[in-house]
C-alpha positions as CSV (number, residue, x, y, z in Angstrom):
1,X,-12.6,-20.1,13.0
2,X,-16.1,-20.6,14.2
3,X,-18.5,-17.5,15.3
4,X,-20.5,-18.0,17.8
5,X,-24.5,-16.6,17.1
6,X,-26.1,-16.5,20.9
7,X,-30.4,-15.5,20.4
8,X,-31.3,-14.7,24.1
9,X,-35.2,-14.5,24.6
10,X,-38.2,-14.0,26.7
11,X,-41.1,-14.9,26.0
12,X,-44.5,-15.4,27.8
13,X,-46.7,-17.1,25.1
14,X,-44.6,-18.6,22.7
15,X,-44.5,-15.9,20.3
16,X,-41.2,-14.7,20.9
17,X,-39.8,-17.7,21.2
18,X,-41.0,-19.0,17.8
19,X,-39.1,-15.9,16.3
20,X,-36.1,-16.9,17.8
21,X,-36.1,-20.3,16.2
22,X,-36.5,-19.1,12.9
23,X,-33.6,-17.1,13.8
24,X,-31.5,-19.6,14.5
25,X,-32.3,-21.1,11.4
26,X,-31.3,-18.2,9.5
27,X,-27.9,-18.1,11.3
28,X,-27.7,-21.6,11.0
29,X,-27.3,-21.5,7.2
30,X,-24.3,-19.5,7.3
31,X,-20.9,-21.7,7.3
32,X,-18.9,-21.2,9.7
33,X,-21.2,-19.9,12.0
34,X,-22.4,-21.9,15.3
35,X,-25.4,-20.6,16.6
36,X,-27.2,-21.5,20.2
37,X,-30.6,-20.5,21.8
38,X,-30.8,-19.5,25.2
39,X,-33.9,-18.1,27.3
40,X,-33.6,-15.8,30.4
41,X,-34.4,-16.5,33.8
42,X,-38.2,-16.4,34.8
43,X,-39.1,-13.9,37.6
44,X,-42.9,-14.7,37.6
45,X,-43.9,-17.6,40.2
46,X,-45.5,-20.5,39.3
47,X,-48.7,-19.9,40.5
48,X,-49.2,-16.1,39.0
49,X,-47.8,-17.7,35.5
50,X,-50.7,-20.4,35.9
51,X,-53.5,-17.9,36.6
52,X,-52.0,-15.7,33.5
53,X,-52.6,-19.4,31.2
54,X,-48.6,-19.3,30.6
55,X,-47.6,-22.2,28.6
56,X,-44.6,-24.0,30.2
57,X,-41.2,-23.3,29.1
58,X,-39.1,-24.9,26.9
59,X,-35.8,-26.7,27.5
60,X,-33.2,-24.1,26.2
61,X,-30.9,-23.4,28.8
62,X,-30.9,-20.3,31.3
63,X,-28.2,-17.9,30.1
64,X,-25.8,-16.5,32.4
65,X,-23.9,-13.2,32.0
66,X,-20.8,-15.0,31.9
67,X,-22.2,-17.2,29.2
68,X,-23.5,-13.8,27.4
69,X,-19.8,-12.9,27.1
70,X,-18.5,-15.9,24.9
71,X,-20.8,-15.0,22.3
72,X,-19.0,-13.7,19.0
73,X,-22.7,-12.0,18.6
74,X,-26.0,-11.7,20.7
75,X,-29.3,-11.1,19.1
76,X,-32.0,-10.2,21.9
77,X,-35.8,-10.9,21.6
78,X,-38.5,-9.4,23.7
79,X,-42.4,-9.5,24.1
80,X,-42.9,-5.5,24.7
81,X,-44.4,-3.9,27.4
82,X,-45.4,-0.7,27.0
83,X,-43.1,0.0,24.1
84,X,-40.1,-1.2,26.5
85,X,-38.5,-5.2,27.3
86,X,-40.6,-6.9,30.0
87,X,-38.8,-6.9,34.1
88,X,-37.6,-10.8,33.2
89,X,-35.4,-9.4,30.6
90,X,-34.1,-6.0,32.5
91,X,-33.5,-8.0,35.2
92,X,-31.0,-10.2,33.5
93,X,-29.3,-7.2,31.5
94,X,-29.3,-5.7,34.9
95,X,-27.2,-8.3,35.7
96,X,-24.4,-8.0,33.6
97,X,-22.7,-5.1,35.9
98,X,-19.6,-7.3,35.9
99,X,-19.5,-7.3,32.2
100,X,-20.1,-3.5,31.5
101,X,-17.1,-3.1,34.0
102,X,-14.7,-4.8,32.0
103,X,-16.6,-4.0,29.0
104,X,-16.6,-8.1,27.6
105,X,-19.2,-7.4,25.2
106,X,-17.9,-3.9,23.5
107,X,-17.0,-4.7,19.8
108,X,-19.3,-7.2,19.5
109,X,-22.5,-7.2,17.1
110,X,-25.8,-7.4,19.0
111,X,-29.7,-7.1,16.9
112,X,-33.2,-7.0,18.4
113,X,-36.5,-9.4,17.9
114,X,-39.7,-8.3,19.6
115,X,-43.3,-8.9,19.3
116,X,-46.1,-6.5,20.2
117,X,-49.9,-6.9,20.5
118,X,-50.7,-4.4,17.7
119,X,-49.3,-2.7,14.8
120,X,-49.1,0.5,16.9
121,X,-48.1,-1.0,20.0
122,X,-44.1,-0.5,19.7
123,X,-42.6,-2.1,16.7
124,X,-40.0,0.5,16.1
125,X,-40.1,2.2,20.0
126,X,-39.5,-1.1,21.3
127,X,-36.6,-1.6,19.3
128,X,-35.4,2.1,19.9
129,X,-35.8,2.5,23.6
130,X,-33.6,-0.8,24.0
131,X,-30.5,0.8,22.5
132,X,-29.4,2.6,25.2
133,X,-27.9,-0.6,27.3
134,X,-26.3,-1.7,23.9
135,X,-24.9,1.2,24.1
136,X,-23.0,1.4,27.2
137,X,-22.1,-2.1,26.4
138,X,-20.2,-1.2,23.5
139,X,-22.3,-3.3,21.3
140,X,-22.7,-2.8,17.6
141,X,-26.4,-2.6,16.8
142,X,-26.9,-4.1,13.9
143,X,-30.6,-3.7,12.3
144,X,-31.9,-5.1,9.0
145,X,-32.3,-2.2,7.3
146,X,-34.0,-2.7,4.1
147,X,-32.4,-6.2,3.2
148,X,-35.1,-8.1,3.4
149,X,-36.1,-6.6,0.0
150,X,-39.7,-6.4,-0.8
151,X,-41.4,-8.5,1.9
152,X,-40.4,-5.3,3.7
153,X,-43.3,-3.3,1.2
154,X,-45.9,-6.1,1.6
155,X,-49.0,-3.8,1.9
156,X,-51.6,-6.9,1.9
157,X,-50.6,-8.1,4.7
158,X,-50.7,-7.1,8.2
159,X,-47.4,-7.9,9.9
160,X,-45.1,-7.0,12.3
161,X,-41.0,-5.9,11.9
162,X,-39.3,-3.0,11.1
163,X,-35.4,-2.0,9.9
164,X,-34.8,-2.4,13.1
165,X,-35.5,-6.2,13.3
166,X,-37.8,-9.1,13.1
167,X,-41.5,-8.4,14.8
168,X,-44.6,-9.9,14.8
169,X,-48.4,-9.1,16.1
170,X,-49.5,-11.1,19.0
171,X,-52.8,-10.0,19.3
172,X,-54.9,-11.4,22.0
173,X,-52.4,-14.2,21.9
174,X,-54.1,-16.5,19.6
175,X,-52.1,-14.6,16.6
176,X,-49.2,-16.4,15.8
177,X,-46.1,-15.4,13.5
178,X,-47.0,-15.7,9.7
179,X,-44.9,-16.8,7.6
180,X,-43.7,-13.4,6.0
181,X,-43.2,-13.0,9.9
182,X,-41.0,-15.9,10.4
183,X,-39.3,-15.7,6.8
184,X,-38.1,-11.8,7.7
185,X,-36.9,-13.6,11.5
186,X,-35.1,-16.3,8.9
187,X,-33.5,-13.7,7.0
188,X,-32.2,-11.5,10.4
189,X,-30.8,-14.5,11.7
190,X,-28.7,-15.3,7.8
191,X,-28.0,-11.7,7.5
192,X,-26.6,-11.0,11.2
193,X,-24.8,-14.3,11.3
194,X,-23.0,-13.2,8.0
195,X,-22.0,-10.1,9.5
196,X,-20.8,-12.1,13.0
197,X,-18.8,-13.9,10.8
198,X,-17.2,-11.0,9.2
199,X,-16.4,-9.0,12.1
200,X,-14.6,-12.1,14.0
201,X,-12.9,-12.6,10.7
202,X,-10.9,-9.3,11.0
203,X,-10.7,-9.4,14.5
């Protein structure tokens, strides 16, 4: 019996998206688990994404809601804005009306990836304010905790995450994920696979 690990993102400048592949890696190394990368739809035209110096987007498929629903657990990753998901991503949860009505996704494990420009710029509000459409999903949140032992008390370095999930700094943009960074995104997706796998297990 194979779980199925769906990591739905968003992202602008690659950050997120590099999170999300470390992810998969993570989940990846758990037998028995099957785990797919999907991206949400762009809302930005062309033309405002090429005056903002977007970099184009890469080939994983454009998830559906209906698609969202045969996932045995969803992990969702977000650039922030303003401590809260970017309009690309509320308008595809928005979109999943159909699926709160029959409630398709309650009992089902769901975790949170996000990156933010600073340190104080939303790594735990991000994560926090997000809840609430778990919530009326049904989903089980599922956050890291403390498992990812001491690279959670690195003081020398400056990085992003919290027990809520995988993070990282963007900066100006030209930050990209460090390796503590993508090791903690490696460990989420191990650690939420494992508990996918449990949960379908007794199901």
């Amino acid at each position: 019996m194979v779980a199925k690990v769906y990591i739905v993102y968003y992202s602008l400048y690659g950050h997120v998206e590099k999170l999300a592949q470390e992810i998969k890696k993570g989940a990846d190394s758990v037998e028995g688990v099957e785990a797919k990368i999907w991206q949400v739809r762009e809302t930005l035209p062309e033309e405002v994404l090429g005056k903002m110096h977007a970099p184009p987007k890469t080939d994983a498929p454009i998830i559906t809601p209906d698609e969202l629903a045969e996932a045995d657990g969803v992990l969702f990753g977000f650039p922030t804005r303003f401590g809260m998901k970017p309009a690309q991503f509320k308008a595809f949860l928005d979109s999943t009306g159909g699926q709160w009505r029959t409630q398709a996704l309650a009992g089902k494990p769901a975790g949170l990836f996000y990156s933010t420009s600073a340190q104080g710029s939303g790594q735990e509000t991000t994560a926090r304010v997000n809840l609430h459409q778990l919530v009326h999903h049904g989903m089980i949140f599922v956050p890291i905790g403390y498992t990812f032992g001491a690279g959670m008390f690195e003081m020398e370095q400056v990085k992003g995450g919290s027990p809520y999930g995988t993070g990282t700094l963007a900066g100006d943009g030209s930050r990209q994920p460090t390796e503590l960074e993508l090791a903690r995104a490696f460990h989420q997706g191990k650690y939420f696979a494992g508990f996918a796998k449990k949960l379908k297990g007794t199901a």
